[in-house]
N, C-alpha and C positions, 0 to 999 in steps of 0.2 A: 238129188241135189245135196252136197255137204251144209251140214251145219255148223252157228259156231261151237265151241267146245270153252267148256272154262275148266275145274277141277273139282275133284268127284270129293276128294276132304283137305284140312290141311295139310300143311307141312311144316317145317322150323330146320335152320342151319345155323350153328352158331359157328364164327372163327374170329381170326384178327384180321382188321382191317389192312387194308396194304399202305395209306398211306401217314394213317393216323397211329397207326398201332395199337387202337386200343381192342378190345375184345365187340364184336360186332355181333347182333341177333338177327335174324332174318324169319320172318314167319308170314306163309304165303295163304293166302285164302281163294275161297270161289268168290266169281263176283257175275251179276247179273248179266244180259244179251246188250249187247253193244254200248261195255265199260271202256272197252281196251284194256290194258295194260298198266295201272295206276301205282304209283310209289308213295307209301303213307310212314311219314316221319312222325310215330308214337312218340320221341321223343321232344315232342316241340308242342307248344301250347294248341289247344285246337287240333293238332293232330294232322295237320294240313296235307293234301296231297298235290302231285304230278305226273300227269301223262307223261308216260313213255312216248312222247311225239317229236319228231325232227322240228318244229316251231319253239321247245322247249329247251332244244339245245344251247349251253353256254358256253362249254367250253371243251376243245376235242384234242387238246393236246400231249396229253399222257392219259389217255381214254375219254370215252364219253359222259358229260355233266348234264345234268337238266338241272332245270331249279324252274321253279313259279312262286312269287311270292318271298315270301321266307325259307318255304320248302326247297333244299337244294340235294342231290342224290350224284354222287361220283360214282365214275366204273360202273354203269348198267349195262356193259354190251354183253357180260358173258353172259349173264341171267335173262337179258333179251333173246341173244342166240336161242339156248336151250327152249325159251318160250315158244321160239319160232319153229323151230324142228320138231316141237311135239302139236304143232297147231293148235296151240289154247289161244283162244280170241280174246277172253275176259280174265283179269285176276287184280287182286289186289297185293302188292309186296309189300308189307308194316316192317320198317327197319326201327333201331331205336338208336341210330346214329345215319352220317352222313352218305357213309361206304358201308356196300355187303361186305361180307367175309371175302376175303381172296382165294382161300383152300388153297388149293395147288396150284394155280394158275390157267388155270382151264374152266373149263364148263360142264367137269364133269359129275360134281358132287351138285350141281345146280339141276343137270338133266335127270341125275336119280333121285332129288327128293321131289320133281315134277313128277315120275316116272310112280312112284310110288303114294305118291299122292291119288292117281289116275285121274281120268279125264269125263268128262260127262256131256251130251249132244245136246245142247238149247233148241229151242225151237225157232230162231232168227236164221236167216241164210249165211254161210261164211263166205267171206269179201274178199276174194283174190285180185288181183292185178296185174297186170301187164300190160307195159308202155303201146302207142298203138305205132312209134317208130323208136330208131337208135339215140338213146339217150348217152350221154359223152360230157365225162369229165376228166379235166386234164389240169396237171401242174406240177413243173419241174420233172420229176422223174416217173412220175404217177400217173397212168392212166387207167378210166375204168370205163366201157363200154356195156349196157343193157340193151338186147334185141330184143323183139317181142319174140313170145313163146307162150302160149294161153297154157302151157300142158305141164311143165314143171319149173324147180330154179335149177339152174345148173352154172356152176361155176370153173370156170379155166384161170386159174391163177400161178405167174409168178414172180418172183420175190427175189430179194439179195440184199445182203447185209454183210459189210465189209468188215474182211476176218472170219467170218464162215468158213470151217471147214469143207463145209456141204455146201455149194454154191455154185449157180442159183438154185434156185428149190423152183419145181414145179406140180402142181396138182389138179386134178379135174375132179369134179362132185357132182353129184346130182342128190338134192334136197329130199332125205327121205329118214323117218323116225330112226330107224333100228341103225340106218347106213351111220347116222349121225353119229350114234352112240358108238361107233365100233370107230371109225376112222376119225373124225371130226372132234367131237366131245375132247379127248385125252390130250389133245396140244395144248401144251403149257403154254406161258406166255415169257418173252427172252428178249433179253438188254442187254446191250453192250456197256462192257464197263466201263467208258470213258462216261457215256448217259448217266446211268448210275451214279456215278462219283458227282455230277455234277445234280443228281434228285436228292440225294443224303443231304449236299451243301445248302440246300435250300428248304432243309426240315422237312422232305419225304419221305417216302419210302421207308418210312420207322419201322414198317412192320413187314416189310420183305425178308424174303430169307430163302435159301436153297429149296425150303420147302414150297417155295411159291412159285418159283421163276427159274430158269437156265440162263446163265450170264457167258455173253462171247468176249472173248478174250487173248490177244496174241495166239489167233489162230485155232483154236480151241474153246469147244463148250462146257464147261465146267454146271452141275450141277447135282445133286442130292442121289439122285438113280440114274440106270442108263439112261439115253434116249427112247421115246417111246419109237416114235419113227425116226428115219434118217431124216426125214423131210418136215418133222416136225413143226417149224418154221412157217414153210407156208400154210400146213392144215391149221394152225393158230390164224395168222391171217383169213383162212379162209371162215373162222369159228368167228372174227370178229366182224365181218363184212355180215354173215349172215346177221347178225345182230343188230348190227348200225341199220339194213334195210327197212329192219321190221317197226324203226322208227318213222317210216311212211303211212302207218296206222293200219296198216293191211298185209295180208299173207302175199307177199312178189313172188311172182312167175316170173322168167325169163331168160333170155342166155348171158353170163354176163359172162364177158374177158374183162380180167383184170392186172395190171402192170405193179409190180409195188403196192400194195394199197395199205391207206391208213385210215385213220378216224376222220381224219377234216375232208376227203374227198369221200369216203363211203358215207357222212354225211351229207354233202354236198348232194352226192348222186338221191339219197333216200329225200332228200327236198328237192329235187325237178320230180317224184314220183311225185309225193304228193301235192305238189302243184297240180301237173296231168290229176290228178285222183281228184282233188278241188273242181278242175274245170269241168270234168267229164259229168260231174253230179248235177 
């Protein structure tokens, strides 16, 4: 029987925030048998935290928010992802602002300070899931589909974004540490410029930059380095689905096909699990 797993020491990532721009710390701890996933804003009185839980969710519109309380936490889905694919059950995240680091736009500086942090087996049982029928969310152009499968995640996604060179994108995964890190992990995260112009105008995105993102544009992706993959795009969606899930409070199993997907429906979908995961208890 698998156990849960927290983290064998720390870690720390310092960068620039993506929306704030200012210089962000991030330092991750072990945390005891069935913590979850906790965000502790050192920089607020008391120190207050926030489950990483789909109940915490506030806002999914240019990534995932939580907030409880006073404590509010932007952008967790890449450092959720990464959580998920190395199956750590328990951790504590101490930021000393609102938003992680952005790094690159990916999850990949997030899975190697996990990585090398390593991991340690608690004596509590680890809590997987899968739905006990097809779970279905849908809206406008988005669909996202979860089958039961007790045995792994696996995910069939795809995607399209107007002006994409490369388009549609599609890709298939199956949830697995090292697969994560090689294919999954390195997708940046890409905007279209007209978005863009209109996240600047409203005092975002100060701290964006080539370094962070791939920008589409009259047909073309312009960014810092090549592409990692041609299909880049959707292995990003698919880094951020895996993420959004793990806000069901449990490690998901199961098949998901997904259409388009974004924050507000892989939300959506990761609270009908945890409802099921509520009732079943």
């Amino acid at each position: 029987m698998e156990k849960q797993r927290t983290l064998a020491s720390e870690g720390n990532l310092s960068g620039i925030a993506l929306h704030t721009g200012a210089r962000a710390t991030l330092h991750i701890l072990p945390a005891p048998e069935n913590t979850g996933i906790r965000f502790r804003r050192v920089d607020l009185p008391g120190k207050p935290e926030v489950r990483g839980f789909v109940a915490n969710v506030v806002d999914v519109q240019r990534g995932t928010t939580i907030a409880s309380g006073n404590a509010i936490v932007y952008t967790i889905e890449h450092i959720m992802s990464a959580l998920h694919a190395n199956f750590i059950d328990n951790c504590i995240v101490e930021m000393n602002g609102p938003e992680p680091p952005i790094c690159d736009g990916s999850s990949l500086f997030f899975f190697e300070m996990i990585r090398n942090c390593g991991a340690v087996e608690q004596n509590a049982e680890a809590q997987y899931f899968t739905p006990s029928q097809p779970l279905r969310v849908v809206k406008g152009g988005t669909q996202i589909v979860i089958f039961p499968n007790p045995d792994a995640l696996q995910i069939s996604c795809v995607t399209q974004f107007k002006g994409c060179p490369f388009d549609p994108q599609f890709f298939e995964f199956t949830l697995d540490t090292e697969a994560y890190y090689q294919e999954i992990a390195p997708g940046r995260t890409f905007v279209d410029y007209s978005d863009l112009k209109m996240l600047m105008a409203a005092g975002l995105c100060k701290g964006g930059s080539l370094d962070a993102a791939a920008i589409i544009h009259k047909g073309a992706i312009i960014c810092k380095e090549k592409l990692r993959f041609t299909n880049e795009i959707v292995r990003h969606k698919i880094l951020d689905l895996i993420g959004d899930l793990y806000l069901a409070g449990r490690r998901i199993r199961g098949n998901v096909i997904a259409v388009r997907p974004g924050h507000p429906r892989n939300v959506e979908l990761a609270g009908l699990l945890a409802k099921e995961i509520a009732a079943s208890n």
